[in-house]
C-alpha positions, 0 to 999 in steps of 0.5 A, spaced: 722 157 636 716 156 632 719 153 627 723 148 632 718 146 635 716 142 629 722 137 630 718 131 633 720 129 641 721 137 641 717 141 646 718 148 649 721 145 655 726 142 650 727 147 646 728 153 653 733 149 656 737 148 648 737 155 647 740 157 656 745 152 655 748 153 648 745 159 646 742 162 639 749 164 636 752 158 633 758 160 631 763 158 635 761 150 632 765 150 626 760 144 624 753 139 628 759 134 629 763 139 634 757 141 637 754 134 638 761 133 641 761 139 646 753 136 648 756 130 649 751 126 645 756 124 640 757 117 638 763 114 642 769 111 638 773 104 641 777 100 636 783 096 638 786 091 633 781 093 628 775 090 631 770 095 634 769 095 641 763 098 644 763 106 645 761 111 651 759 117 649 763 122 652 761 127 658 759 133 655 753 138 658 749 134 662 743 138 661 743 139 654 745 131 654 738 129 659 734 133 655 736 130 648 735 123 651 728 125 653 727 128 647 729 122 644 725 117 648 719 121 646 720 122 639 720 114 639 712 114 641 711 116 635 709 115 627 715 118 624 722 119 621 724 119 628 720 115 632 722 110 626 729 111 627 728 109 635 724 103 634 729 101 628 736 102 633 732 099 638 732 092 635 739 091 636 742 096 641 737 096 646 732 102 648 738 107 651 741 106 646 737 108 641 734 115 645 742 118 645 742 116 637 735 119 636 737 125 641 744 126 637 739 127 630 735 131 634 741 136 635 743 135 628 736 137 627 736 143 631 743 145 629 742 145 621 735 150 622 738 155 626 744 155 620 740 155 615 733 157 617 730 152 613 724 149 616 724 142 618 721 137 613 719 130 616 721 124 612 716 120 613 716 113 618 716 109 611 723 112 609 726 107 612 723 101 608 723 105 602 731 106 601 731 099 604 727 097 599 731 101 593 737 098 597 735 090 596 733 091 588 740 095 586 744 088 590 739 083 587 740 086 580 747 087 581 748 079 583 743 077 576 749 081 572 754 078 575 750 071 574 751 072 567 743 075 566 741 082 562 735 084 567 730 090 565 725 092 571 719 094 570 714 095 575 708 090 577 701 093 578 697 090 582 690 091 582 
């Protein structure tokens, strides 16, 4: 319970009601994903001609559900991976939205600790803007070779 406690958004009222509606045993969960789709926090698929449609979450374990969603809207207040998750997704689903994806990572946390008792390892709130950063530089060096250019990157220090 300690050691779960330390998953942003996660209180001992969240983690009470994990443990009374899924239990502590998680074998009967082939993988996050099935256990995800029992909860109900799953991301919805929709598609219809190709084109992709907006997707309900199913209905699943209303308790684990609402509790997943609170997490989630609280880990959004806060300065970390999570928080910057919420805040991130919230910028084009809406506020909702991103506290069922928040609380759907939230549970893949959760199930990831109890399987392979490894502790929780927060990313950082800058991950995002890190890999975004490493993302940008691979495109743009990519697009000068295709240019015709030989790029050699060395890093500016600035003083």
């Amino acid at each position: 319970m300690e050691r779960l406690d330390a998953i942003t958004g996660v209180s001992q009222r969240v983690l009470e009601t994990l443990f009374a509606e899924i239990g502590w045993d998680l074998g009967t969960f082939p993988d996050a994903a099935h256990l995800a789709s029992w909860v109900g926090i799953c991301p919805g698929q929709h598609e219809s001609g190709g084109k992709r449609m907006s997707g309900r979450t199913r209905k699943g374990n209303r308790h684990a559900k609402t509790i997943l969603v609170q997490a989630g809207h609280a880990a959004g207040k806060t300065k970390t991976y999570l928080g910057a998750q919420f805040r991130r997704m919230s910028k084009g689903r809406g506020r909702k939205h991103a506290a069922v994806a928040v609380g759907h990572s939230i549970l893949l946390i959760y199930y990831q600790m109890l399987t392979t008792g490894q502790p929780y390892e927060e990313k950082g709130e800058d991950y995002f803007t890190q890999r975004d950063q490493h993302e940008k530089q691979r495109r743009l060096v990519k697009q000068l070779e295709r240019l015709g250019y030989h790029v050699d990157l060395t890093p500016q220090h600035v003083a």
